[in-house]
N, C-alpha and C positions, 0 to 999 in steps of 0.2 A: 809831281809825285814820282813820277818814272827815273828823273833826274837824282832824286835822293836818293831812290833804290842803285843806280849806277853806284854814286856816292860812296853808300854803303857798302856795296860789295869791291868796292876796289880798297877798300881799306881790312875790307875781313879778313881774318886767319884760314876762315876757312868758309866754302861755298857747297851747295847742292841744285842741283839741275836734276830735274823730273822731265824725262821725255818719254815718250811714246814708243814702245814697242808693237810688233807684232802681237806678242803673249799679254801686252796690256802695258799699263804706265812703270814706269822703271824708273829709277834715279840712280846721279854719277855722283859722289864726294870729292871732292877736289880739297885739294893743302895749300897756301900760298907758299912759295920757297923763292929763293934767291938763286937764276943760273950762272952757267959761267961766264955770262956776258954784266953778270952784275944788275939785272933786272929780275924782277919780283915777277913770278908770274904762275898761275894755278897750278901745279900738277896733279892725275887722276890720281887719289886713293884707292879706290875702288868703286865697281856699280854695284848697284841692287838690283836684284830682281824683280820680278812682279809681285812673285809670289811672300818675299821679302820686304819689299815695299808696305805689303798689305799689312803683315803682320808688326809691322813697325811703323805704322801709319800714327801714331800717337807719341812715341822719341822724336819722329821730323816733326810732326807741328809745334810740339814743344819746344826742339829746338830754333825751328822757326820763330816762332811769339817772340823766346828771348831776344833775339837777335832782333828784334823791331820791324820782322818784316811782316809779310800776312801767313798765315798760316794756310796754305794751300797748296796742296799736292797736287799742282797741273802742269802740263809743257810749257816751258817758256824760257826763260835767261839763268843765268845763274841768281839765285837766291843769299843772300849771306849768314852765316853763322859765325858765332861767338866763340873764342877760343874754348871756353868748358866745355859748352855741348858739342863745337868739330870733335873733340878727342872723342866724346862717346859714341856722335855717328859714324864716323872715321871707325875706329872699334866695330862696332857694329857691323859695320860695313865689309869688314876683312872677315870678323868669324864667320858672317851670315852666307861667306862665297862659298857656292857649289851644296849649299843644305839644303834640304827639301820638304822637311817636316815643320807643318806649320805650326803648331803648336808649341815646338820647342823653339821656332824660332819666335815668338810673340813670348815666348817666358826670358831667352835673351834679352827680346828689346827689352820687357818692365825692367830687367837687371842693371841694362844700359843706362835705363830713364833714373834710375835709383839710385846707381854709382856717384860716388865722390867726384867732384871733377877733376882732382889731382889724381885720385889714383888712377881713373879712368886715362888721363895726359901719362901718364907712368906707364901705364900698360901698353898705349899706342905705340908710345916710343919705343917700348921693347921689341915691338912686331915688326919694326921699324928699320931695327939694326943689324939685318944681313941672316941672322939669325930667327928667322920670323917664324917659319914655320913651328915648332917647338914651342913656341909664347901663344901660336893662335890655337893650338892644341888644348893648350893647359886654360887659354880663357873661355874654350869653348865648353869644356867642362865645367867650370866654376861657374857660368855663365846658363848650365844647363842646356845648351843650344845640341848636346848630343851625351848618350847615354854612358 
């Protein structure tokens, strides 16, 4: 079983890893990309908080499930996800940096969980291109993650 799980995640678009914090359980998003040595290999997206974590604890298992692995929010390897749902934890994952209200951040994630996955891959990519700040603004709005 462990063997598949490698499998799996060495083939995904996109991975999460839940680790242990001090403040409590955390998770990192990670992208696969292509460096300039011509290997594939993870880069961070962004982490989540604890507190973010929590409020989002329902888009990762989701995303999880899809993705064929188990859905469990605990320490351990990287996890894999499906290119639909990396773009929306990915997403998630940039608005939800540095926000503190948890409420708004559990009305993001439903927003996240709910998003098209194209447009969801659309908007990642905008946050994406040098220009990010300005895109995570405007999602973070629409997204309700801030007033």
């Amino acid at each position: 079983m462990a063997s598949l799980q490698v499998q799996a995640t060495r083939a995904a678009p996109f991975a999460l890893r839940v680790v242990q914090r001090r403040e409590g359980l955390a998770a990192i998003v990670y992208r696969r990309r292509v460096n300039d040595q011509m290997e594939e290999r993870f880069d961070r997206v962004a982490a989540i908080s604890p507190l973010a974590l929590t409020a989002a604890s329902g888009l990762l298992r989701a995303a999880l499930k899809a993705a064929g692995g188990q859905a469990k929010l605990e320490p351990g390897p990287f996890q894999p996800i499906d290119v639909d749902w990396g773009a929306r934890v990915a997403g998630f994952a940039i608005v939800a940096k540095g926000l503190r209200d948890a409420r708004r951040l559990s009305k993001s994630a439903e927003h996240f969980r709910a998003a098209d996955a194209t447009e969801a891959a659309a908007w990642f990519g905008r946050m994406q291109d040098g220009r990010g700040l300005r895109w995570v603004r405007a999602l973070r709005i629409i997204t309700e993650a801030v007033k």
